[in-house]
C-alpha positions as CSV (number, residue, x, y, z in Angstrom):
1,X,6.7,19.1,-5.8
2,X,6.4,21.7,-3.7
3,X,9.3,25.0,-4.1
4,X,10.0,24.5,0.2
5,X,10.2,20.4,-0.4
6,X,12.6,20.6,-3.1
7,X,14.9,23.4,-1.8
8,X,15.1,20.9,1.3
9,X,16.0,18.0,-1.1
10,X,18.9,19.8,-2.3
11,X,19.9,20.1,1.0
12,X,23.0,17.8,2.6
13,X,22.1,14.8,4.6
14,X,23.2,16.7,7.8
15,X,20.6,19.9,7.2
16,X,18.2,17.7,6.4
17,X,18.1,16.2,9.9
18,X,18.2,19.7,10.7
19,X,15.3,20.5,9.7
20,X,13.5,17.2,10.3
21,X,14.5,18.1,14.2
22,X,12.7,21.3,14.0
23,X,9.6,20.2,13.1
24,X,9.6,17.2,15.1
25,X,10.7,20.3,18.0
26,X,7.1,21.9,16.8
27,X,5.4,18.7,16.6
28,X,6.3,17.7,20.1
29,X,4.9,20.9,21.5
30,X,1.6,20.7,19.6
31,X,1.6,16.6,21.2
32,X,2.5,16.7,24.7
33,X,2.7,18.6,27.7
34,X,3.3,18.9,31.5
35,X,-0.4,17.0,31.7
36,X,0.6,13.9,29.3
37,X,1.9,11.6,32.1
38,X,-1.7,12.0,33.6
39,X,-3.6,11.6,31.1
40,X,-1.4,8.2,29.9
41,X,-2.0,7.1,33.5
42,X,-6.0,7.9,33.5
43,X,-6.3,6.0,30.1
44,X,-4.3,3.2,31.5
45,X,-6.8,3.5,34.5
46,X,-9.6,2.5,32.4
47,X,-8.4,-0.5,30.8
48,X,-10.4,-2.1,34.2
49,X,-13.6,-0.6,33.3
50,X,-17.0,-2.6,33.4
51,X,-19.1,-2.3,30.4
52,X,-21.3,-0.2,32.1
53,X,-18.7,2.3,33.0
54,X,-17.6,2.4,29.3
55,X,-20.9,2.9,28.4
56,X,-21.8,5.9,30.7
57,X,-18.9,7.7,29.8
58,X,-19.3,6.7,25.9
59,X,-23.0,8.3,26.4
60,X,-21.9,11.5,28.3
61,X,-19.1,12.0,25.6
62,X,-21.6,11.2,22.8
63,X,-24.3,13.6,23.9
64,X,-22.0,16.2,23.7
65,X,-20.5,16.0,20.4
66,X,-23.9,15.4,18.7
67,X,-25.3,18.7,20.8
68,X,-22.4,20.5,19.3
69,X,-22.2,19.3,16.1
70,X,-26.1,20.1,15.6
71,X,-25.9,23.4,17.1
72,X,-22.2,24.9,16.0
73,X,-21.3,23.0,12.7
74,X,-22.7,24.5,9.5
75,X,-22.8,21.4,7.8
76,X,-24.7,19.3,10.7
77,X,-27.2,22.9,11.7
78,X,-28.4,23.0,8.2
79,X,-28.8,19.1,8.0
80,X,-31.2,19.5,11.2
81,X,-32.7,23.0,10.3
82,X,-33.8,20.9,7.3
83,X,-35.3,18.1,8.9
84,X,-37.4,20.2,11.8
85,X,-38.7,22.4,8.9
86,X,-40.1,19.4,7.0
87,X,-42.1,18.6,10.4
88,X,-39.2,16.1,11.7
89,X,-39.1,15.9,15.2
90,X,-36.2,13.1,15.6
91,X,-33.9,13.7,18.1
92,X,-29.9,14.8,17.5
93,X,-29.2,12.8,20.8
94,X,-30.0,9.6,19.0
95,X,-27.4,8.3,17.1
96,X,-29.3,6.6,14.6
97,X,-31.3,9.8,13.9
98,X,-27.7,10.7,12.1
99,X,-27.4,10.2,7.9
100,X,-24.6,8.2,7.4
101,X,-21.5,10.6,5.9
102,X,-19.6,9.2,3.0
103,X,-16.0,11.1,2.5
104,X,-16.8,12.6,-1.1
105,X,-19.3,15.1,1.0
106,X,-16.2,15.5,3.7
107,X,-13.8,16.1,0.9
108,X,-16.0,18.8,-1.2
109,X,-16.5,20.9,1.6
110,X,-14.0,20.5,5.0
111,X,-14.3,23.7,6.9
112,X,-18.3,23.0,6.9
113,X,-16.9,20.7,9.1
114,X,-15.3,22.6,11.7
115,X,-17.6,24.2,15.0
116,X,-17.9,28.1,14.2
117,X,-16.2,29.1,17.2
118,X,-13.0,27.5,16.4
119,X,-10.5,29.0,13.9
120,X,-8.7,26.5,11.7
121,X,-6.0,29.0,11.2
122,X,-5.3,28.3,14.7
123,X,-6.0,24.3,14.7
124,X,-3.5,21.8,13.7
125,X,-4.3,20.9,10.1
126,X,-3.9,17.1,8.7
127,X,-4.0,17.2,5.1
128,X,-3.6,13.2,3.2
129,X,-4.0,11.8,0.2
130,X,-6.0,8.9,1.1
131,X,-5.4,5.5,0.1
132,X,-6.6,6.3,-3.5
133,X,-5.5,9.3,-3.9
134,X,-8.1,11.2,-3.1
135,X,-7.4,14.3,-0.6
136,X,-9.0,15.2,2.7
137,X,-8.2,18.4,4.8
138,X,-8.9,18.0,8.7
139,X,-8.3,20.4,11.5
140,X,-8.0,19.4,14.7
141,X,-7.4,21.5,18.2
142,X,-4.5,21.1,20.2
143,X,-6.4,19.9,23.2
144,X,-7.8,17.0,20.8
145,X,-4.1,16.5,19.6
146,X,-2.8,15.9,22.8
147,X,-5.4,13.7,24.1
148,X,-5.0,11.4,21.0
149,X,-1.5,11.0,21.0
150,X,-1.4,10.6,25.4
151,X,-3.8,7.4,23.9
152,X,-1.2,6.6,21.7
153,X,1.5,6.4,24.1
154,X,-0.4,4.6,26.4
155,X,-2.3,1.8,24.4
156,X,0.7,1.2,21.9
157,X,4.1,2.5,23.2
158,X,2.8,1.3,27.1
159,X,1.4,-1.4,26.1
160,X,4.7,-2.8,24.7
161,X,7.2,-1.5,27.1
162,X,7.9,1.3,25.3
163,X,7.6,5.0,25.9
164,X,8.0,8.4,23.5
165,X,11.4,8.5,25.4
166,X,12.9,5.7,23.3
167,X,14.3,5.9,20.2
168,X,12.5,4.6,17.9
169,X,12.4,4.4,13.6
170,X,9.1,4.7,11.2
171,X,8.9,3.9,7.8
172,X,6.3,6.4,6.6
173,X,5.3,7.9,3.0
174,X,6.8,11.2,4.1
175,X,9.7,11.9,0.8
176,X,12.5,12.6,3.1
177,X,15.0,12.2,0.8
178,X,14.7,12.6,-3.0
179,X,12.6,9.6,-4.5
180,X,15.3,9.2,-7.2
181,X,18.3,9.3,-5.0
182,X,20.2,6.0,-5.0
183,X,23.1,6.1,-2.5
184,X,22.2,6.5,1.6
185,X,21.5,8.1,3.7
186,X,17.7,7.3,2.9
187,X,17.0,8.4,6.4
188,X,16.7,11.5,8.7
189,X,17.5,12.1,12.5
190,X,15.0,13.8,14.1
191,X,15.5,14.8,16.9
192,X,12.7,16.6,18.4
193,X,11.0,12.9,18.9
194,X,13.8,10.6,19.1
195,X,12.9,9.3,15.4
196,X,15.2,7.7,12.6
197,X,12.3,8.3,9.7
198,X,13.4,5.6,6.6
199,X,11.9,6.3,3.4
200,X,9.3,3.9,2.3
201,X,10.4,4.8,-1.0
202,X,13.7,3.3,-1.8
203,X,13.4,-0.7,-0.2
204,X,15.0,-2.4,-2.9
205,X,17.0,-5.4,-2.1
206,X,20.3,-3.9,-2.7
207,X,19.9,-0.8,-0.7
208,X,18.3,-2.8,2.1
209,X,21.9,-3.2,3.9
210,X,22.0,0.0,4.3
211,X,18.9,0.4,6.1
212,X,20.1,-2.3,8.4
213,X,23.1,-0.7,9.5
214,X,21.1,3.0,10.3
215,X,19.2,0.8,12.9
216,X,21.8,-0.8,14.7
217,X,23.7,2.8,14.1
218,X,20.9,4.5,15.6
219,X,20.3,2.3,18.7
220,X,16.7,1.9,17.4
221,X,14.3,0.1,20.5
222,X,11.4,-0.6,18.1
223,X,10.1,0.4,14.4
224,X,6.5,1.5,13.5
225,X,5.2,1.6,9.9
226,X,3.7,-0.2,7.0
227,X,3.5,-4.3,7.3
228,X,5.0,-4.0,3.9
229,X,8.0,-1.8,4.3
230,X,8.8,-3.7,7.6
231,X,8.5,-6.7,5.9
232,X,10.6,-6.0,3.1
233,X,13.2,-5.0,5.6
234,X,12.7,-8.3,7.4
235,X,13.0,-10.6,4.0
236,X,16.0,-9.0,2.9
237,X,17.7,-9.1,6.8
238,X,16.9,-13.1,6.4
239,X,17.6,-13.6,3.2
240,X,21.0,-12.1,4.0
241,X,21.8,-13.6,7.5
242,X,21.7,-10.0,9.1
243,X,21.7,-10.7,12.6
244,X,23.1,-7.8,14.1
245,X,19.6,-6.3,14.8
246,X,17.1,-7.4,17.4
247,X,14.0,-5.1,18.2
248,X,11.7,-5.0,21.4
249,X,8.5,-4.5,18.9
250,X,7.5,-4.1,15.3
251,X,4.6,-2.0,15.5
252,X,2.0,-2.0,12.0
253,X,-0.2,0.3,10.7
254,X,-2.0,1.6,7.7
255,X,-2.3,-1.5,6.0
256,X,-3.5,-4.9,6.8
257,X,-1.3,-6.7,8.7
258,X,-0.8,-10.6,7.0
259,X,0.5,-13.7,8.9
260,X,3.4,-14.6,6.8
261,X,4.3,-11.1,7.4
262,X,4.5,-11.5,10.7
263,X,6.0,-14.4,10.6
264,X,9.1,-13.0,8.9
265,X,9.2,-10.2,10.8
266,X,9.5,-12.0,14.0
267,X,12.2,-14.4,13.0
268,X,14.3,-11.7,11.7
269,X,14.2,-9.3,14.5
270,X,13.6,-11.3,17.1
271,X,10.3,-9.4,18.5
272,X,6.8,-9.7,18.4
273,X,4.9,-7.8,15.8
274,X,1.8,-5.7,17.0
275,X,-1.0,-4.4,14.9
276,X,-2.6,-1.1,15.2
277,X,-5.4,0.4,13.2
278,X,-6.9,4.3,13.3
279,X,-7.1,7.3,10.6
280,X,-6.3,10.4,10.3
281,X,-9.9,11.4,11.0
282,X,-9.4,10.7,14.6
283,X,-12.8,8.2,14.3
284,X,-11.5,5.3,15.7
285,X,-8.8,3.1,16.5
286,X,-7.2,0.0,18.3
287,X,-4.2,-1.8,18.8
288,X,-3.0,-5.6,19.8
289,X,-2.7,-6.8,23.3
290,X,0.2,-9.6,24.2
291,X,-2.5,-12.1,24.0
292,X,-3.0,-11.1,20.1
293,X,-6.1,-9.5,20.9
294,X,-7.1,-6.4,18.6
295,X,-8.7,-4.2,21.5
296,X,-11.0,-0.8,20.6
297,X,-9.9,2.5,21.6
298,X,-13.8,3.4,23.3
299,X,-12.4,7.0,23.8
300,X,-11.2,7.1,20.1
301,X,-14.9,6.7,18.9
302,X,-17.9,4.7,18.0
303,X,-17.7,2.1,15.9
304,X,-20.7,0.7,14.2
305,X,-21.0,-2.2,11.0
306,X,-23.1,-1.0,8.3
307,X,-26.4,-3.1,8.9
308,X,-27.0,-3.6,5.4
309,X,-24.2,-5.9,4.1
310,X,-24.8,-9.9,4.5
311,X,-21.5,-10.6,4.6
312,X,-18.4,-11.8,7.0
313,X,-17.7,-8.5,7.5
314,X,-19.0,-5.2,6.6
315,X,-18.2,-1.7,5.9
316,X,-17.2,0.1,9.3
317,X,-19.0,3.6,10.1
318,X,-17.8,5.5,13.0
319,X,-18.4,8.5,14.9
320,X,-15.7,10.2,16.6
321,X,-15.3,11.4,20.3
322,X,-12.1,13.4,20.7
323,X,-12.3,15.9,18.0
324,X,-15.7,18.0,19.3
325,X,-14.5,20.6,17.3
326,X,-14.4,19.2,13.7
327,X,-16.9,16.4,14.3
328,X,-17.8,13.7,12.4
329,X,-20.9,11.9,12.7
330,X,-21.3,8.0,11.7
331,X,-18.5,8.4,9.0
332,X,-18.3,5.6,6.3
333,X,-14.3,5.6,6.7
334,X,-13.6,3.1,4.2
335,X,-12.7,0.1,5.8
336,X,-14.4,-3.6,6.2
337,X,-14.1,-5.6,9.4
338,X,-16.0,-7.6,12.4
339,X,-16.4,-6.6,15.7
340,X,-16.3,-9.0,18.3
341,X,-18.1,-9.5,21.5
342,X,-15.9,-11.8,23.7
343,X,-13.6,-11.0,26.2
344,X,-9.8,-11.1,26.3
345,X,-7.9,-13.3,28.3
346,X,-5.2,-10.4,28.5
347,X,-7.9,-9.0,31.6
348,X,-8.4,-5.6,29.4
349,X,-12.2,-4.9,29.4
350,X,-11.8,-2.9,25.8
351,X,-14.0,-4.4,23.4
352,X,-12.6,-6.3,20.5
353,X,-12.4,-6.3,16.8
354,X,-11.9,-9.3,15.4
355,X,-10.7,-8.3,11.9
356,X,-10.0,-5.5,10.1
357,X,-10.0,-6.2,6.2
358,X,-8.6,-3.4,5.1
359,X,-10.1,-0.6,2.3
360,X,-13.2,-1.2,0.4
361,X,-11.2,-1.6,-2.6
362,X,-9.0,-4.6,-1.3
363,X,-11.7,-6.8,-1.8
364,X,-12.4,-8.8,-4.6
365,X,-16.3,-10.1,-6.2
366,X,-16.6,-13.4,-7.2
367,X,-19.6,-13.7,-10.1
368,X,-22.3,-14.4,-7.8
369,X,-21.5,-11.7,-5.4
370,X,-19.4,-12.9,-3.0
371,X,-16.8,-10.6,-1.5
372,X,-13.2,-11.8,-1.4
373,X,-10.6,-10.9,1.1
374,X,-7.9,-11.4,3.0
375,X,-6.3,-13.5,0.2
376,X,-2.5,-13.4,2.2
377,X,-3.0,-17.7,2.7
378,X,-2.2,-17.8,-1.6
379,X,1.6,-16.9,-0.9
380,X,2.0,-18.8,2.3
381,X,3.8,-22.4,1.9
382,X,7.2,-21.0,1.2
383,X,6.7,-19.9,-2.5
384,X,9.6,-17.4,-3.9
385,X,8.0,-14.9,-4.4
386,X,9.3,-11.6,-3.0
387,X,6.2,-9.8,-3.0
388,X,3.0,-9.6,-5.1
389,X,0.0,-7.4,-6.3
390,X,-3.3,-9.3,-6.7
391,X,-5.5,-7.2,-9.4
392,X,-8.8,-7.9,-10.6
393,X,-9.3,-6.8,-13.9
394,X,-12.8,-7.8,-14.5
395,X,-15.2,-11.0,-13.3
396,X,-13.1,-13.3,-15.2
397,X,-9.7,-11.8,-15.2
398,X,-7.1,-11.6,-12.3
399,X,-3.7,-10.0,-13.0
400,X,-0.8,-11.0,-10.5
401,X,2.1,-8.7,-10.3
402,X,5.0,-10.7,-8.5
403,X,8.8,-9.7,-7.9
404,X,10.5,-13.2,-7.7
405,X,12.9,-14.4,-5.2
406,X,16.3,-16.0,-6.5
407,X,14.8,-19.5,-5.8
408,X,11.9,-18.6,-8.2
409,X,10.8,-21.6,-10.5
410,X,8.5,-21.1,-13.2
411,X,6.3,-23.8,-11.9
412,X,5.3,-21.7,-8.5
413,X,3.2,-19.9,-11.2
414,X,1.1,-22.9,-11.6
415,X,0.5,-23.6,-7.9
416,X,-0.8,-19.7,-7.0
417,X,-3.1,-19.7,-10.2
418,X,-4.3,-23.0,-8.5
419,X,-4.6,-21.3,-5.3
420,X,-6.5,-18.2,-6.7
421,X,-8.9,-19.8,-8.5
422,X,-9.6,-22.3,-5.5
423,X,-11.0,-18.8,-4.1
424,X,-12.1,-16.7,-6.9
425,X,-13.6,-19.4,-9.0
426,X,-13.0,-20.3,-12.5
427,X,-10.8,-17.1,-14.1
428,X,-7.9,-16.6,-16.1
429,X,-5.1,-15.7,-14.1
430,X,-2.4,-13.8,-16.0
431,X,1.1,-13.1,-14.3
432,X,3.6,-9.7,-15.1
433,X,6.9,-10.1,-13.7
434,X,8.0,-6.6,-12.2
435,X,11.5,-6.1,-10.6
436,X,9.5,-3.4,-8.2
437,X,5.6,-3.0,-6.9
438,X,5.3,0.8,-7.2
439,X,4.2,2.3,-3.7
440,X,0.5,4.8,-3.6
441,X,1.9,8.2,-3.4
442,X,1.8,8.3,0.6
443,X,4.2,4.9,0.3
444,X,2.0,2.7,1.1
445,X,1.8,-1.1,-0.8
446,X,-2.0,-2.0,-2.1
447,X,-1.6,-6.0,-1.8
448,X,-5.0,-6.4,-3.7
449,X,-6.7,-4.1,-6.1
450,X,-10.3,-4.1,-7.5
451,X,-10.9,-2.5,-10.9
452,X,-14.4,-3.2,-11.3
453,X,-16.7,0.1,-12.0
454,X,-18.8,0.7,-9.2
455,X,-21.9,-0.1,-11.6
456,X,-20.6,-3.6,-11.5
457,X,-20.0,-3.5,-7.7
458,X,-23.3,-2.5,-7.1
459,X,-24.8,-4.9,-9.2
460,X,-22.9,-7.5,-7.5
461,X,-24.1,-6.6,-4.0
462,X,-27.3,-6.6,-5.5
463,X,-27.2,-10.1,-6.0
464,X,-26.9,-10.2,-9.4
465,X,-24.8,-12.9,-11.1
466,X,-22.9,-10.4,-14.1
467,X,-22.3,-12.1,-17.3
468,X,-19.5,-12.0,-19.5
469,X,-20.6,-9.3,-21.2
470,X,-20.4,-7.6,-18.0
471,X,-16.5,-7.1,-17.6
């Protein structure tokens, strides 16, 4: 821990808001300005596009941040000094001339990323710990910052009647309190953006109430955070007959949103639940229409499938469009999903994903290859079960990690070893009773976790059937 983060711990509840309205003060300036409302309405504006439009102002974007990131980006300049002196003659304004970048050569060496005429002492810097742990350092301008979060406001506050103006709480992995405090507040007030921030960190059933009660307190309009945290806030409010809050929206990111998630969510606030996807990286991102759509962000970035997996859905690589000045060129980000080519009957002419799947690591490999994912249908049905951890341990081993509910009867164990191995195949199943799923160190829940060696994995996608003596 950090000597600043822990002399703010110490602080009382009250300072702590404090100082979580300052810097929601500075992060307001760096977001927004007197040209927000315009460029909300432009982006708004485009919604109407034809394809072509999109696509001539997708090209004309594009053109650019290739040109630059060839020319002014040490790590792109020496890629294509490389190439021309080997007698390539391919051209930068071709996106398929571009290697694919995978984030271990982001993470070893960031500022290579950034355009030589931009300072990153003077560029708003994103540091995260990635959904494994793994760090990445990102600088972005504050032009690009306020043009992300003007598309922000207007494809997910807008969208669901909503605006910054509101107040409004997120469940984040930010450790605003003390992780091994125990009495509330487990909240701060920030000000500077009408925010209640909960910590993800402390959702156990008992301290749930008081969670509950900071919303209504609060005069919350909507929530945004983790599907998990949300719902864990949701099951307890059921489970308890809380119906002194109702919500206009639960708004999801970071992690795969899952149906009986929703479900729950719904029926204890009394809202619909949206999902949103994007990254720090600023690569790409999309968020759900009324008509449960799951609509692109075109000005976010390109988004691409990686042409060389078979399967349902495939690794995503994207290439971004708003940051010019740290670009990054058909980036592996990490995630699995489908794009989709129809058209919404919401009227929006934003292309479609169909699914996002989540990290590469929340799928599972079946012996002959297969990839496994989205396995949210096994706790469907009403079993007690609180929540659960999915982990494969090898080919023929699956460890489930459940919390139980108070109805919990020892034969439910029976019936999801039945429904895993319906999808997994014949494996041993073993169950660990927790009282708690630990959170990633960001907060986030991992709702399926792959321990295979990536010797294994790529023998897999091979096509090779691994034996036995293979886990």
């Amino acid at each position: 821990m950090s000597l600043a983060l822990d002399i703010y711990h110490r602080l009382p509840a009250g300072s702590r808001s404090a100082v979580a309205s300052l810097r929601g003060y500075y992060l307001s300036w760096w977001r927004y300005d007197r040209f927000t409302e315009r460029v909300v309405g432009e982006a708004l504006e485009r919604e109407s596009w034809s394809p072509a439009e999109w696509n001539a102002w997708q090209n004309e974007r594009l053109s650019f941040v290739l040109e630059r990131a060839a020319t002014t980006v040490p790590y792109y300049r020496r890629h294509w000094t490389e190439r021309r002196r080997n007698g390539d003659r391919s051209s930068w304004f071709d996106l398929e001339n571009w290697p694919i970048l995978e984030k271990d050569e982001l993470r070893a060496n960031p500022k290579e990323f950034v355009a030589e005429d931009k300072k990153p002492s003077r560029m708003f810097h994103e540091h995260t710990s990635g959904t494994t742990g793994t760090s990445l350092d990102l600088w972005v301008s504050r032009n690009s910052v306020r043009e992300w979060y003007a598309l922000w406001e207007a494809r997910a506050r807008r969208w669901y009647g909503m605006s910054r103006k509101d107040r409004w709480a997120i469940l984040g992995g930010q450790l605003v309190v003390p992780v091994s405090q125990r009495r509330p507040p487990f909240w701060v007030w920030n000000a500077g953006l009408n925010q209640l921030y909960l910590s993800s960190y402390h959702l156990a059933p008992d301290l749930i109430p008081a969670y509950l009660d900071a919303l209504v307190k609060y005069r919350v309009k909507y929530i945004l955070g983790y599907p998990s945290a949300i719902y864990a806030l949701a099951y307890e409010a059921l489970k308890r007959n809380f119906t002194g809050l109702r919500l206009e929206v639960a708004i999801t990111n970071a992690e795969p949103l899952y149906e009986h998630q929703r479900e729950v969510i719904t029926e204890a606030f009394g809202c619909p639940v949206r999902e949103t996807y994007g990254m720090a990286e600023i690569v790409a991102a999309g968020s759900e229409c009324e008509a449960g759509s799951l609509h692109q962000w075109p000005e976010a970035g390109i988004i691409e499938t990686d042409a060389t997996t078979g399967d349902d859905s495939a690794d995503l690589i994207c290439t971004g469009l708003i940051n010019a000045d740290m670009p990054l060129i058909r980036y592996r980000v990490g995630d699995r999903g489908r794009l989709s080519p129809e058209n919404c009957r919401c009227g929006r002419t934003l292309p479609l994903i169909d699914k996002i799947e989540g990290r590469s690591d929340d799928v599972l490999y079946t012996r002959d290859g297969r990839k496994v994912g989205r396995l949210d249908p096994i706790f469907k049905s009403g079993l007690p079960i609180r929540e659960a951890q999915i982990i494969q341990e090898s080919l023929n081993e699956i460890k489930l990690v459940y919390v139980p509910d108070g109805n919990f009867r020892d034969d439910s164990l029976k019936e999801l070893s039945g429904r895993i191995r319906e999808r997994l195949g014949d494996v041993s199943v073993n169950f660990e009773r927790v009282a708690e799923i630990p959170r990633t160190s960001r907060g986030k829940f991992q709702a399926v976790v792959c321990n295979l060696s990536k010797n294994q994995i790529i023998s897999l996608e091979g096509g090779n059937d691994m034996s036995d003596s293979n886990s």
